[in-house]
N, C-alpha and C positions, 0 to 999 in steps of 0.2 A: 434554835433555842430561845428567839425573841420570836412576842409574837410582831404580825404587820402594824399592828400602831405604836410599837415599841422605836421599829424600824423608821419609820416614817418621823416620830416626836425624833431622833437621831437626825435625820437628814433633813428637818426644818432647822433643829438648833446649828447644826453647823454650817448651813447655808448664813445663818442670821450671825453667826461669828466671823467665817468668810466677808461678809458684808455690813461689818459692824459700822462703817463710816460711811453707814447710806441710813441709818438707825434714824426712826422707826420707819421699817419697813412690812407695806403692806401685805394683808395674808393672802389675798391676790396672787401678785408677786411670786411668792415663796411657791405658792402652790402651783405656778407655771414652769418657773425655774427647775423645781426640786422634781416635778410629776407627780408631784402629791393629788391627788383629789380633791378638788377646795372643799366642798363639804364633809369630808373625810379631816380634811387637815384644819377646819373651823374646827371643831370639835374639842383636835388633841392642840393646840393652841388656845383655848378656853380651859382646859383642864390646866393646860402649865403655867397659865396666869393664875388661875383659883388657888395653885400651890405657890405662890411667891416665885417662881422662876421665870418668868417673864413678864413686862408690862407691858401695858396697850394701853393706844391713846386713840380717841375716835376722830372721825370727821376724813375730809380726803386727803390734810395733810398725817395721819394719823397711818398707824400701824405695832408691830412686836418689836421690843429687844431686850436682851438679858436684863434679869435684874441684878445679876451679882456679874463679877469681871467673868471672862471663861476661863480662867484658872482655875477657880475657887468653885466652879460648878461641874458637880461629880455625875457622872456617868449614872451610881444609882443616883439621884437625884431626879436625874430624867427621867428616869426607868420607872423608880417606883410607884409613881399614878396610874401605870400601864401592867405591872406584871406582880406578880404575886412570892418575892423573896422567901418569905419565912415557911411557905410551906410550898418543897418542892418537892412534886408527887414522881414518886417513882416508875421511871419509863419503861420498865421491865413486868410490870402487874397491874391489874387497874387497882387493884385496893392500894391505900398509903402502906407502903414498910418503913420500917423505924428501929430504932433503937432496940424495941421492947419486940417484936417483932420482923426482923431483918430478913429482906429477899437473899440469895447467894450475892449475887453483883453490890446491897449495899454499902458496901463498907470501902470501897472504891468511887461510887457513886457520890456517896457524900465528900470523898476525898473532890472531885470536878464539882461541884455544886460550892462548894468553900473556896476554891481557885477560883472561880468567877467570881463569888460575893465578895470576893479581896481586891481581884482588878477593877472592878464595878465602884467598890469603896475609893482605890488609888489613883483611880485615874479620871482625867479633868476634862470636860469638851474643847477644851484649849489643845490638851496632848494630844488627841485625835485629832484634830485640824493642822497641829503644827508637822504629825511623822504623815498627814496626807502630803501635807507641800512639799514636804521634805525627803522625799522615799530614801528608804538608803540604799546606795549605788549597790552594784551589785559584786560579787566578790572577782571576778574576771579581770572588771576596770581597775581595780585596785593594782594589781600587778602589774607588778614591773615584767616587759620584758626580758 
């Protein structure tokens, strides 16, 4: 449901939040680490400075890091340079359906397209990085013998 540059801008930010006390770091770097593409990953790194969410500093001590804390930097945020929210074409037709015209499946559909745009709004590059480190155990270990 994302596309690959979607994917990719996700796993440079949370490499560079994982690694915030090595900040700025090179896009080099990130693009070794993460298996980005560098020229793939220059790219969507130049797009998310263009939009305020990241800075970059040149020269060899030079590279990316958040410009806002990763709390406060929303999922869409990242997202929306890359993908296209307000209009999500219907995976069941190639024409748009809509309101004014509904496929059978819209009215469901829209129901998952409005659950994403709500997690996308709530949630932080921060939250993703911390329930990574964090996994939660599983329900087996929990019990008591």
């Amino acid at each position: 449901m994302l596309t690959l540059t979607s994917k990719y801008a996700l796993r440079a930010l949370i490499y560079l939040v994982e690694h915030a006390e090595d900040w700025p770091i090179p896009g080099r770097q990130i693009a070794e680490q993460t298996g980005i593409p560098r020229k793939y990953l220059s790219k969507i790194l130049g797009d998310l400075t263009r939009t305020g969410l990241l800075r970059s500093s040149p020269g060899r001590t030079g590279g990316f890091q958040l410009s806002h804390p990763p709390g406060k930097t929303r999922l869409l945020d990242v997202l929306t340079p890359f993908e296209q929210f307000d209009r999500e074409q219907c995976p069941f037709h190639e024409q748009a359906c809509g309101r004014e015209e509904p496929c059978l499946a819209h009215a469901e559909w829209a129901k998952i397209v409005a659950d994403k745009r709500r997690f996308l709004e709530r949630t932080s590059i921060q939250d993703v990085v911390t329930k990574a480190q964090h996994p939660r155990r599983k329900r087996a270990a929990r019990r008591k013998p």
